[in-house]
N, C-alpha and C positions, 0 to 999 in steps of 0.2 A: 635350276640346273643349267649350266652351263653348255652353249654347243661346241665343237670341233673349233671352230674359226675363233669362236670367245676363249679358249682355254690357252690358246698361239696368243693372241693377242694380251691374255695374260702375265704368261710366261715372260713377254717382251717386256711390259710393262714393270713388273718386279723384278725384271735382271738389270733394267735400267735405273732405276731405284735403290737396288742393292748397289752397283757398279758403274760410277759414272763416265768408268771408259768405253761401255756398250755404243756400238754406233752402228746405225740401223739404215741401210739404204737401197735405194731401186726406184724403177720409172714412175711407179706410181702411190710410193709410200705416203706422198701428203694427202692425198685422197682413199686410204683405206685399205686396199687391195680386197678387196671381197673380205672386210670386217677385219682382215689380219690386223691393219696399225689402225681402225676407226680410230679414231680420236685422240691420238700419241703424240702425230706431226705437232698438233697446236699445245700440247704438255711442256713437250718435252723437244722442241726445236732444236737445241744447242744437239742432239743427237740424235740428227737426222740429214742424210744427206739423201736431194733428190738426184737426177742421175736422166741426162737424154737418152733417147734409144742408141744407145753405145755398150755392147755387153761386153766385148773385150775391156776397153777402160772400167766397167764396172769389176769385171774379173781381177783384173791387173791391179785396181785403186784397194780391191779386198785384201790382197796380200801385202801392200805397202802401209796398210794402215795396222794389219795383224802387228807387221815387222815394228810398227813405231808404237806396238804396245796395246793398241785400241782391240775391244773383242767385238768382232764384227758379224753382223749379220744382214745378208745381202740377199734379196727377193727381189727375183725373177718370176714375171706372172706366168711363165711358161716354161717348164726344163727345158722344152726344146730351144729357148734363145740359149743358153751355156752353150750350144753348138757354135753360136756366133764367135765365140772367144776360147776358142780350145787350148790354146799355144800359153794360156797362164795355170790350165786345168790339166792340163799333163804335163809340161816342160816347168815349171815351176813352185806351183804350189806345194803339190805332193812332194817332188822330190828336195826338196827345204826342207821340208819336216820331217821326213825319211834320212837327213841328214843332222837331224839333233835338234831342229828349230822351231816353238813353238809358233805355231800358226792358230791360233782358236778364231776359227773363220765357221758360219754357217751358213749353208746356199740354201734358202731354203727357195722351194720349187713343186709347182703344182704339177700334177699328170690326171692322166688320164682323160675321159672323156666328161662331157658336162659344161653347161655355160653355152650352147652352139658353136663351140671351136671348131668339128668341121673334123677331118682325117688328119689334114696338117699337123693339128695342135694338141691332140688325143693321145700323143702316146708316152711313154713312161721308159725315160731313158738312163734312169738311176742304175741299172743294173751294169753299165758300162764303166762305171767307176771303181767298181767291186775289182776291176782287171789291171787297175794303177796302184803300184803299193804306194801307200799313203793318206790313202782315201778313207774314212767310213761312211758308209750307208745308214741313215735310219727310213724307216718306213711307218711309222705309229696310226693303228687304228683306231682307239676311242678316245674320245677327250682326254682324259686320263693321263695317258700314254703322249696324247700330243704336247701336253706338258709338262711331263716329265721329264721325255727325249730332250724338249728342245731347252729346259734348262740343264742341263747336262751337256750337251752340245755348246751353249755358250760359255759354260764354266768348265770347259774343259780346254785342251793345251792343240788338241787335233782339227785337221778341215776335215766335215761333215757335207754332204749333202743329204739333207732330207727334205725327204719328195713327202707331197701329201696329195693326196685325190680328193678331187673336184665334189664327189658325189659325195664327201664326210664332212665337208665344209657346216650344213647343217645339222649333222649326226648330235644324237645327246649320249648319253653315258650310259649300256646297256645296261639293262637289272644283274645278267648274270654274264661274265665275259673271262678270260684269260687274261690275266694284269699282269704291268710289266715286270715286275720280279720273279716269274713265270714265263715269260715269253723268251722265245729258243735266239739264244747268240752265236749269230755264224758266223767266224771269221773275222772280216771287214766290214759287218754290218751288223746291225742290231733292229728286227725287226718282229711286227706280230705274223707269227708264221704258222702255218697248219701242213704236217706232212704228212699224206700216203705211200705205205710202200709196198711196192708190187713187185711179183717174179723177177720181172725184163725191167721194169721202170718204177722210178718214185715221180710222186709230182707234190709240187711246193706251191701252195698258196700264200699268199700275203698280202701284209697291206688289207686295201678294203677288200680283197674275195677270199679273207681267210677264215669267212663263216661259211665255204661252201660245204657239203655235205664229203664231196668226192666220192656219193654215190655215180655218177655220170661218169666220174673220170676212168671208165672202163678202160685199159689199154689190152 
């Protein structure tokens, strides 16, 4: 059985296979990224671009290689660096594609807490893209899901950002779980989601805390 990080690394490796316009890049794709590309760099070279700590040219190089055809998928060990290049994440990307233009771009990006990142690097900035028309959101919980999405994401025509947490990197494939032809599509996002609704307030789980009980979640 498969973990979390194996099912990514999967996924990449069969969309590669399938499609030899896949090109896969970021600071630290020759070396693995916590299991994401183990062992792809030395496969699979001709489609792999490694990339200096420059996240704006990483941003900016994802959408000129979309536009010459290539289906790209660009990792970032942390969402929080897309903050470094925002001027291609909202003034470009999006609105390309919102203009008729396939872009099949995927960022994918870790959150949350996990690995000793520290406050800095813990937090989970996916939900800010939800506010750009153009953008979709994935968030996938179990193996499963993580590669489903992210083949879907690559063979698709849209830029994605999907974020994945730190703490599902080792996860395996529950016994008994909510799978994705089930799982609730909102909008501009497609994620594993759990909602409670209350009087005054609903509240939305996702991603890894959408096994919580929402007994706690008294409002």
């Amino acid at each position: 059985m498969r973990t979390f990080a194996q099912e990514i690394n999967r996924a990449i490796e069969e969309s590669i296979n399938e499609d030899s316009s896949v090109v896969v890049g970021g600071q630290l794709v020759k070396y693995g990224v916590a299991g994401l590309t183990k062992g792809l760099f030395n496969k699979y070279p001709e489609n792999f671009i490694t990339y200096p700590v420059a996240e704006s040219l990483m941003n900016s190089s994802a959408m000129g290689l979309a536009l010459a055809g290539k289906r790209v998928v660009m990792i970032h060990v942390r969402i929080d660096f897309l903050a470094s290049g925002m001027c291609a994440l909202v003034n470009h990307i999006p609105v390309w594609h919102h203009k008729g233009f396939d872009l099949p771009i995927v960022f994918v990006c870790q959150v949350g807490k996990g690995m000793g990142q520290g406050a800095q690097h813990s937090k989970d900035l996916s939900p800010w893209f939800k506010k750009f028309q153009g953008w979709t959101v994935m968030t996938p919980k179990t193996p499963t899901e993580a590669h489903k999405m992210l083949k879907e994401a690559i063979f698709g025509t849209k830029p994605i950002i999907y974020a994945i947490h730190r703490e599902l990197f080792d996860a395996k494939q529950p016994k008994k779980v909510q799978e994705l032809d089930q799982v609730r599509l909102c909008g501009a996002s497609r994620r594993h989601e759990r909602v409670f609704y209350g009087s005054d307030h609903d509240i939305s789980f996702y991603g890894d805390e959408s096994d919580y009980s929402g007994e706690d979640s008294i409002i």
